[in-house]
N, C-alpha and C positions, 0 to 999 in steps of 0.2 A: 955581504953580511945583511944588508938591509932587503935584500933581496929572499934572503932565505929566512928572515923574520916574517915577509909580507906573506909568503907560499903557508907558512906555518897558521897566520892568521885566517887565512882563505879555507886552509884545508879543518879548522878547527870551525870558525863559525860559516864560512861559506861565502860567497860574492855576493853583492847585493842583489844582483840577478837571480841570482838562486835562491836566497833570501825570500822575493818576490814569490818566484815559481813555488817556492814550499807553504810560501802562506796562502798562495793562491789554490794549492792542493789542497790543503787543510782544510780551507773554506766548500768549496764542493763534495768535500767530503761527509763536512756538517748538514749541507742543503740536501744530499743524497740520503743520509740518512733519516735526516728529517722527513723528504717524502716517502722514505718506506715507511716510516711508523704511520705518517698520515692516511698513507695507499689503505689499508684496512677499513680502516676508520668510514672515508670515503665509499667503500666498497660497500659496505654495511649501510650504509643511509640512502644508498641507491638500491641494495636490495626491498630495504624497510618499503619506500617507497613505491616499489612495483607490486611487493607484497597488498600494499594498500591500493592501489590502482585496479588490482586484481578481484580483491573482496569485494570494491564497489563495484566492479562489472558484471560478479557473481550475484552480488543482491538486487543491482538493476532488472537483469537480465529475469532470474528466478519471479519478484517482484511482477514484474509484467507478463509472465509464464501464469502466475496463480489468479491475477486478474482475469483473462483471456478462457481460462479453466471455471474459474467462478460462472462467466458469463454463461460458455456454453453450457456447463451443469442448469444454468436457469431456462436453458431455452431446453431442454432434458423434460424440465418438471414444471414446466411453465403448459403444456398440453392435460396434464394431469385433472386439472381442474375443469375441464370441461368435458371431462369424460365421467364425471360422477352420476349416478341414476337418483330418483327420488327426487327430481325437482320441487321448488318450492321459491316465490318470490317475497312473500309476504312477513312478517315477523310473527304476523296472526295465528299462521299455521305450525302452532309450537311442535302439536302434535304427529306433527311427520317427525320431527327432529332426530327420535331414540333410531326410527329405521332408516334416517339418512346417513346416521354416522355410523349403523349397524354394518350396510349394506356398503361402506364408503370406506368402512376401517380401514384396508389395506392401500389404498388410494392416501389416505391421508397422511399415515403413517407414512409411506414411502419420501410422502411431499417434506414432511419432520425431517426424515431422515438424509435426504436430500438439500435439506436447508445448512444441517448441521454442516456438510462437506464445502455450498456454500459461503455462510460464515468462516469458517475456518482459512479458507484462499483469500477472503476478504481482509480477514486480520494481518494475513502476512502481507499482501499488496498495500497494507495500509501504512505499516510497519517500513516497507520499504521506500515508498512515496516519501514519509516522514523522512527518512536518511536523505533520500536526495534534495530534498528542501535545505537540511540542514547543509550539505556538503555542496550545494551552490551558492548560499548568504547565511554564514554562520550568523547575524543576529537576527536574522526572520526563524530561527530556530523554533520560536516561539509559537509562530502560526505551524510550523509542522508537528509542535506538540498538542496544538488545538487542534488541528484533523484528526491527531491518530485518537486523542482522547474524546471526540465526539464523533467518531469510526466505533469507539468500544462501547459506547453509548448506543445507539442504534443497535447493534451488533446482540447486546443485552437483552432491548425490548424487543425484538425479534423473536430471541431466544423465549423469552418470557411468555410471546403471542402465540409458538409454535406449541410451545409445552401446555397453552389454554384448548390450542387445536387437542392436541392428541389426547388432553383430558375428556373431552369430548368422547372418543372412541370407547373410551377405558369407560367410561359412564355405561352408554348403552350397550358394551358388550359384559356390562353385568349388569342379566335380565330380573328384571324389569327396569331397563332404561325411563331415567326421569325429566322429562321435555324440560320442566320450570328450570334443573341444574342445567344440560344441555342448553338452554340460551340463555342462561347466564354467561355459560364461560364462549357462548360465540358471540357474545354484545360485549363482552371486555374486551375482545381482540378486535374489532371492527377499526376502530382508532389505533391499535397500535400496529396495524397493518397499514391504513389510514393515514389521515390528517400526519399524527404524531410522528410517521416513521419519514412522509414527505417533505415536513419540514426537517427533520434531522438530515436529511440527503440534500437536501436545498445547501444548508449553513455548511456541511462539509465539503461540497463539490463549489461552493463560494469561495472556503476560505484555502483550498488549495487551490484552485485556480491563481487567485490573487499572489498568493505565497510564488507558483511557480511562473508568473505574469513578473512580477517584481522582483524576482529573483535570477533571472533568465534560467531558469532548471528546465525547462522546457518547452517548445517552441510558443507565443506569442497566442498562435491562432486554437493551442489546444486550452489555453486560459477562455475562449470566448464560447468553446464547445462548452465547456464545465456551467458557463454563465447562463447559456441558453438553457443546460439539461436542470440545472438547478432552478428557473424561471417557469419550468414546465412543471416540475414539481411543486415549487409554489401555487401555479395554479389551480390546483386541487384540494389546498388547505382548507379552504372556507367550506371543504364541501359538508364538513361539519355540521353546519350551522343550518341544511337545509335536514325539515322534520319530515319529510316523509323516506321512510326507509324501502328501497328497493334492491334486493338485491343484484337482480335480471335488469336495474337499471342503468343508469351512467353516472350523475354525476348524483351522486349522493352518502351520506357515510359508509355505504355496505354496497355501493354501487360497483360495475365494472372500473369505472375512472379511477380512483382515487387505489383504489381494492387490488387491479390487476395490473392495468396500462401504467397509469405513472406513477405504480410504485416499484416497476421494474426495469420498462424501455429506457427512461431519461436516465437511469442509473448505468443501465449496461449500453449506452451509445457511451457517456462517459470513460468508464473503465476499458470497452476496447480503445478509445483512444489514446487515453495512458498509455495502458497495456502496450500495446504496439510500439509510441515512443521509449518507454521504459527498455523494452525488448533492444531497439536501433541505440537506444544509449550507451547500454551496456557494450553491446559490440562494437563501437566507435571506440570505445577506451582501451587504446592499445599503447601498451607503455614500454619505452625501448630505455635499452641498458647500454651508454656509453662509458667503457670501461676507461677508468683514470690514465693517463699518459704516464 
């Protein structure tokens, strides 16, 4: 009798061993399902993220593609200028001016027009710079919003100097060109070709450096390049200050120095440096997908 009680009790709630085994099933069963809900979950945050690893290899990459492009466009239109006829050194000699810019129009125009493409590769290498500042010391954020917004600065009075240039043309090719207008609008661009545009190229190639110096975004030794190209640019600021104007000279407001040399070279040894890092950065960024267990 007691025997066929016990069997009844076993067969209704189970042995305590079994007992066990069912709760011990139950529970795996909970942790099994839990990680399928989580498996997704997971799976998404790993894409997100390769997504993002991807877009900044894409803007690195891009970024130092349009630098590299800017450069070579200026070694393009950088001959330009010494191929114009109608020489003249003097400021004296107003009255050549109508048949320099007559006989030069399309020469200068091209140089406008060549500027414009330029700026444009500038803006976006500068744009990009700024992200990788940002995405290697999110609070120096701040110095990569200083670059990019005295990048759009410069970028401006450029625009501004080219648009005085090509005024110029538009003057004397409606005859009878007027020397007095004619240097007017080529003694306002003298500075902003000038003085003004090598200190703006000074304080941006300073303060990315230091940004990418302080932030490890980019190797050590291209922070000391940026320091030297912006130190060479400075050198030429004061040339302001000397009164006699030559333009066939050197170092003077309208001179070769300040005018051709270093408002170009110390720029574009800069940017291919970037450039090239930016290029290798992007490529290093390779981001792998360990799929959840």
């Amino acid at each position: 009798m007691r025997t066929d009680e016990s069997r009844n009790l076993v067969l209704r709630y189970g042995s305590p061993r079994s007992q066990e085994f069912v709760a011990d099933g139950a529970d795996k069963h909970v942790r099994s399902k839990h990680n399928i809900i989580n498996q997704p979950s997971q799976t998404s945050a790993l894409r997100n993220e390769e997504e993002n690893l991807m877009n900044d290899s894409k803007i690195f990459r891009w970024s130092g593609v349009c630098a590299l492009a800017a450069v070579a466009t200026f070694f393009i239109e950088f001959p330009f200028y010494f191929v114009r006829s109608v020489k003249f050194s003097s400021m004296a000699e107003s009255y050549k001016f109508p048949e320099y810019a007559f006989r030069n129009g399309t020469n200068i125009m091209t140089c406008v027009l060549l500027d414009l493409f330029i700026l444009g590769l500038f803006m976006i290498f500068s744009a990009g710079l700024r992200h990788l500042i940002r995405q290697a010391a999110a609070e120096r954020e701040w110095l990569g919003t200083l670059f990019f917004g005295t990048g759009l600065v410069y970028v401006t009075l450029t625009l501004v100097a080219d648009s005085l240039q090509a005024a110029q043309v538009i003057d004397a090719l409606t005859v009878p060109g007027d020397p007095t207008i004619i240097r007017a609008l080529m003694e306002s661009s003298f500075l902003m070709y000038g003085s003004v545009a090598l200190f703006l190229m000074a304080f941006l190639m300073a303060v990315s450096s230091y940004a990418t110096m302080a932030g490890n975004a980019l190797p050590k030794w291209s922070g000391v390049v940026g320091y030297v190209c912006g130190l060479a640019c400075l050198a030429f600021v004061p040339s302001m200050f000397v009164r006699h104007i030559d333009i066939l000279g050197f170092y003077n407001p309208a001179g070769l120095g300040p005018e051709a040399f270093a408002s170009g070279f110390p720029l574009a040894v800069w940017m291919i440096t970037v450039g090239i890092l930016m290029i290798r950065k992007g490529k290093a960024i390779a981001p792998s997908i360990i799929a959840p267990q």
